[in-house]
C-alpha positions in Angstrom: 50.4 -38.1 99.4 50.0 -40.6 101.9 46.9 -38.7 102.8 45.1 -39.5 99.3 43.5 -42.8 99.0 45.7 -44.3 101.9 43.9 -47.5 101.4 45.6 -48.1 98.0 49.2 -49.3 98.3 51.8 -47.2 95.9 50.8 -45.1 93.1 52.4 -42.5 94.8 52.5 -40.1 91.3 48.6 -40.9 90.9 48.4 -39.7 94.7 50.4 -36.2 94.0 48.7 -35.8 91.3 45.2 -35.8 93.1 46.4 -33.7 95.6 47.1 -30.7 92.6 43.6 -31.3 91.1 42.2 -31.1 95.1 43.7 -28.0 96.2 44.0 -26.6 92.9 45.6 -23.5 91.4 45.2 -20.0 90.8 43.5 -18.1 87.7 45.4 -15.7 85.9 44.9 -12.6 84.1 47.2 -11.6 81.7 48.4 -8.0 80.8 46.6 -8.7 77.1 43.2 -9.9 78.8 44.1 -13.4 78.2 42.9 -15.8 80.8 44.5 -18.2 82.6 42.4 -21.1 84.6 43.7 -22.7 87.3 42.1 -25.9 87.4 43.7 -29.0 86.1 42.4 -31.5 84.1 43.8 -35.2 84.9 43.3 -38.1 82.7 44.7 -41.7 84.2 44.8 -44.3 81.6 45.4 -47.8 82.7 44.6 -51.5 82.9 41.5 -52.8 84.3 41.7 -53.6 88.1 44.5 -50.7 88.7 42.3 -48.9 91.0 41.6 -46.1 89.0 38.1 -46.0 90.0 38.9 -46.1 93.4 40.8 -42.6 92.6 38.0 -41.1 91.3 35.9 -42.3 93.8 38.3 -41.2 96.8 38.5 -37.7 94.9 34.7 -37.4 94.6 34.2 -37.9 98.7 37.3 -35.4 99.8 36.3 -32.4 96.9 33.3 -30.3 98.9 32.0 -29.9 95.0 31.9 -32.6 93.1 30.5 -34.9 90.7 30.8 -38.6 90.0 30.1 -39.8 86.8 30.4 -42.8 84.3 31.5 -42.0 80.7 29.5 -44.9 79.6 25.8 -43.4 80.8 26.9 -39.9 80.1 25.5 -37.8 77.2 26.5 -34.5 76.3 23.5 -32.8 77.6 23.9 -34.3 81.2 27.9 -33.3 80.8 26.7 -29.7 79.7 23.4 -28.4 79.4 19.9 -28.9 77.9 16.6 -27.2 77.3 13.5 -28.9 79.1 10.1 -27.8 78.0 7.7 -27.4 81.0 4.3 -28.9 80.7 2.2 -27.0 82.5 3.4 -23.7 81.2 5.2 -24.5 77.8 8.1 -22.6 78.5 11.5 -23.7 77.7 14.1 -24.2 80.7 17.8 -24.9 80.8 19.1 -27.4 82.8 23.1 -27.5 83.9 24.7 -30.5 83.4 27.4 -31.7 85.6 30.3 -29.7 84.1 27.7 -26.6 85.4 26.7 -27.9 88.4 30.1 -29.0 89.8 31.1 -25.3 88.8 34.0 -24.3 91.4 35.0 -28.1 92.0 35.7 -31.2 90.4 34.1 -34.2 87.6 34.7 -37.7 87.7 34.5 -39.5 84.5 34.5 -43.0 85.0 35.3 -45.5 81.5 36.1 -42.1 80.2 36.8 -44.3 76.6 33.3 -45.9 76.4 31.9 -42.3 76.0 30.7 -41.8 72.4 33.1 -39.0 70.9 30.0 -36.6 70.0 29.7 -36.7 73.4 33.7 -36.0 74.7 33.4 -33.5 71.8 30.6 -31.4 73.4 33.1 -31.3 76.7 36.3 -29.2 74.7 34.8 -26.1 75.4 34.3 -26.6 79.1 37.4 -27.9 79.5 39.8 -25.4 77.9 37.6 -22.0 78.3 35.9 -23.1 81.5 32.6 -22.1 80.0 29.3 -23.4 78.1 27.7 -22.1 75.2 24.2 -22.6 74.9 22.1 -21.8 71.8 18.9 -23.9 71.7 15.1 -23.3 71.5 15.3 -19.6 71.7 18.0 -19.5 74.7 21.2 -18.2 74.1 23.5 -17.7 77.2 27.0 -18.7 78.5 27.3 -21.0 81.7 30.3 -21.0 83.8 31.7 -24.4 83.9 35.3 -23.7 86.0 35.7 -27.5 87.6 38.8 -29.7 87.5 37.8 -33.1 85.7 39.8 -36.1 86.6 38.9 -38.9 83.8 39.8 -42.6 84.1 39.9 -45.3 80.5 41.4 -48.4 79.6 44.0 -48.9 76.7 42.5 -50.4 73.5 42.9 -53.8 73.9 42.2 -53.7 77.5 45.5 -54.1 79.3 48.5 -51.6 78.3 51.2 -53.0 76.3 54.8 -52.3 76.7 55.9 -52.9 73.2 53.6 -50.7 71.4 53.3 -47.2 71.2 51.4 -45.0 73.6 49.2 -43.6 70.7 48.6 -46.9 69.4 47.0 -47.7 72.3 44.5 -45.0 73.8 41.5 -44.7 71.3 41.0 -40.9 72.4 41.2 -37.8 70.3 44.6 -35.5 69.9 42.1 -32.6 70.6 40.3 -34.2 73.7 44.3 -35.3 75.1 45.5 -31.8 75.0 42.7 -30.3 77.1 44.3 -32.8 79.6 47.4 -31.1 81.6 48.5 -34.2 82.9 48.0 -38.1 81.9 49.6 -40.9 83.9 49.6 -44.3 82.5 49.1 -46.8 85.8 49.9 -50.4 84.4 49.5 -53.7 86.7 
């Protein structure tokens, strides 16, 4: 772990933890069909000036695949997909998102909590089944989304507070924290 973001000092779980999400795991086929994926999905929560950014940055220039993005400028369709209409030929086109196009490699959601929830919502699918469905203007198809995403947010109230409860103090859906395999609170 000393390897992972050597210029910031301690952290050292944060640091193991990116090495996981780096090198990744393997997918698995069960007997019953079932699929398995092998990417992890890594949410730090934290206060401001804890260097989570810095993680996600340092992750972003060591992945060979990977995207960098801020939760606060993201839509759904640049997470996921969208159908453009050409001009000159009036033909509809779909456009990957970066979920698609950092297929086989990792997304970096910066402010991860200043993302409107339509928009985390549109993200469930990629991040549990590793896939996109896309159903608009006459296209129907099914993009391969298999990337790690490492997310970074700030509690509530802005710094994290030891007397409350955890829940009390990330403003993020139960079904948006269980596609998450592994969260780490980094307080200053």
């Amino acid at each position: 772990s000393n390897s992972i973001a050597s210029a910031i000092y301690g952290s050292e779980d944060i640091k193991k933890a990116i090495a996981c999400l780096l090198f990744g795991g393997s997918r698995k086929i069960l007997p019953d069909r079932m699929r398995l994926r092998g990417d992890i999905n890594i949410l730090l929560i934290g206060d401001p000036s804890t260097a989570k950014s810095q993680f996600l940055k340092f992750t972003e220039r060591a992945a060979p695949v990977s995207i960098y993005t801020s939760g606060k400028g993201s839509s759904a369709a640049g997470l996921t997909a969208s159908i453009i209409k050409d001009p000159s030929t009036g033909e509809f086109q779909l456009e990957g998102g970066a979920l698609v196009l950092a297929d086989g490699g990792i997304v970096c959601i910066d402010e991860f909590d200043k993302m409107r929830p339509q928009d985390r919502v549109a993200i469930h699918e990629a991040m549990e089944q590793q896939t996109i469905s896309v159903a608009k203007a006459g296209i129907t198809t099914i993009l391969n989304s298999r990337t790690s995403v490492l997310a970074a947010a700030n509690p509530i109230f802005g710094r994290y507070d030891d007397l409350k409860q955890i829940s009390d103090q990330i403003d993020l859906q139960t079904t948006i924290l269980s596609r998450f395999d592994l969260s780490l609170i980094h307080i200053s």
